[in-house]
C-alpha positions as CSV (number, residue, x, y, z in Angstrom):
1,X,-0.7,-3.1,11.7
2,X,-3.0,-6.1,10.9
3,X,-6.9,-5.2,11.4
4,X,-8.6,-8.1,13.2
5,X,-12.2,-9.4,12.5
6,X,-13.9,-7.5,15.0
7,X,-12.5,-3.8,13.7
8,X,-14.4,-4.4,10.1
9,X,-18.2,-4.0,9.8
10,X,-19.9,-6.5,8.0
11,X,-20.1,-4.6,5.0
12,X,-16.2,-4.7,4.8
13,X,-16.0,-8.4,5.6
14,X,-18.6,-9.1,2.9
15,X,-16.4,-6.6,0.5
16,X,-13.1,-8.3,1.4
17,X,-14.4,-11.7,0.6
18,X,-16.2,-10.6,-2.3
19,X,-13.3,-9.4,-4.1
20,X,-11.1,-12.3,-3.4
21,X,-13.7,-14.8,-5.2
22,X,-13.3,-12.9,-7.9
23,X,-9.8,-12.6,-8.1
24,X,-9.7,-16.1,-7.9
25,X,-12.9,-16.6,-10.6
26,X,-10.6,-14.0,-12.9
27,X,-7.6,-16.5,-12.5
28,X,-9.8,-19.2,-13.2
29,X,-10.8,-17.4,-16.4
30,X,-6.8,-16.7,-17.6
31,X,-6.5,-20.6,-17.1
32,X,-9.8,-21.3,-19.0
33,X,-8.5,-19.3,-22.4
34,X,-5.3,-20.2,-22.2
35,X,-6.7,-23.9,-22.6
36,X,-9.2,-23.0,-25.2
37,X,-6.0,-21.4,-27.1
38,X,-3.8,-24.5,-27.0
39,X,-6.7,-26.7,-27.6
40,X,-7.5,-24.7,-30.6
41,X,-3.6,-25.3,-32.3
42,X,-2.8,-27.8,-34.4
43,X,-1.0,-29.7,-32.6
44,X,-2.0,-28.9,-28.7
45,X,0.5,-29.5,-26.1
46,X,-1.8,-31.9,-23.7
47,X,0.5,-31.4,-20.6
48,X,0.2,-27.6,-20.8
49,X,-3.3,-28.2,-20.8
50,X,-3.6,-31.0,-17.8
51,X,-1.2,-28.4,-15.9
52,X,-3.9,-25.6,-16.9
53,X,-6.8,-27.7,-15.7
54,X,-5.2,-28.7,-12.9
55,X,-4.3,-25.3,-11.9
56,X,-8.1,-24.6,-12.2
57,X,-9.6,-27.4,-10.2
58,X,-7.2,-26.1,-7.2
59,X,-8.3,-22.5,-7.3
60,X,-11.8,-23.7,-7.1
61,X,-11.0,-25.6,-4.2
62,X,-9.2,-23.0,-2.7
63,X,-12.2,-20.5,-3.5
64,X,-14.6,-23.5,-1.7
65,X,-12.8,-23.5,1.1
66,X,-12.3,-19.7,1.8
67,X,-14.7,-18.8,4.4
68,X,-16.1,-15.2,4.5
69,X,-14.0,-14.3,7.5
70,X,-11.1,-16.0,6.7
71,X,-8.5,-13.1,6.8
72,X,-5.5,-15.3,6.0
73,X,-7.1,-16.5,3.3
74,X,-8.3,-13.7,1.9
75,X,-5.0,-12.0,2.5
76,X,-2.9,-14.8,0.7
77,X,-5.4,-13.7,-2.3
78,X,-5.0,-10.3,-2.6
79,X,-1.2,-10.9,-2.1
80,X,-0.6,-13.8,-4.5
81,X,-3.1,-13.3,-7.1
82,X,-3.4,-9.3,-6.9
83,X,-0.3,-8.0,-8.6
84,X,-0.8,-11.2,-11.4
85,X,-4.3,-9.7,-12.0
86,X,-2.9,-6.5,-12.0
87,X,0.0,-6.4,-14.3
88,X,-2.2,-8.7,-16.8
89,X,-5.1,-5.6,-16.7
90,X,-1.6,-2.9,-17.7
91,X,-0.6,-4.9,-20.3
92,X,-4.3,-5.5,-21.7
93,X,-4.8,-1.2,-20.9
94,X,-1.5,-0.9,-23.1
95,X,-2.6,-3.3,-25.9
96,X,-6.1,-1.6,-26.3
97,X,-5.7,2.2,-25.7
């Protein structure tokens, strides 16, 4: 069962929304190094890195126009971008210990 607005306190709202900004940030951020990587190669692959960019400017957007009670939104966050985030935090927890 889907909760609507009005069955989460303001606390929750402001938690939900919270957290997808910064599962969008943290996406932002795999972009960002993966750019500084191919920039830093000899010979860097300038469509990867337009793609990467461009994959950037359109989370920001899509963080800008999330509003803070904007369940659909939010929702298409946790779904889309949570098991990205958290499959690359295993493999980083199996790489490091």
């Amino acid at each position: 069962m889907t909760e609507t607005k009005t069955e989460r306190t303001y606390q929750e709202r402001l938690d939900r929304f919270e957290t997808a900004q910064e599962g969008i940030c943290m996406m932002m951020a795999k972009h960002t190094r993966w750019i500084h990587e191919e920039q830093a190669k000899a010979d860097p692959d300038p469509i990867k890195i337009a793609q990467w960019d461009a994959e950037c400017t359109r989370l920001n957007e899509e963080m800008d126009a999330m509003g803070f009670d904007d369940d659909a939104a939010i929702d298409h966050v946790f779904q889309t971008y949570g098991p990205i985030l958290r499959a690359a935090r295993a493999r980083a927890t199996e790489q490091h210990g």
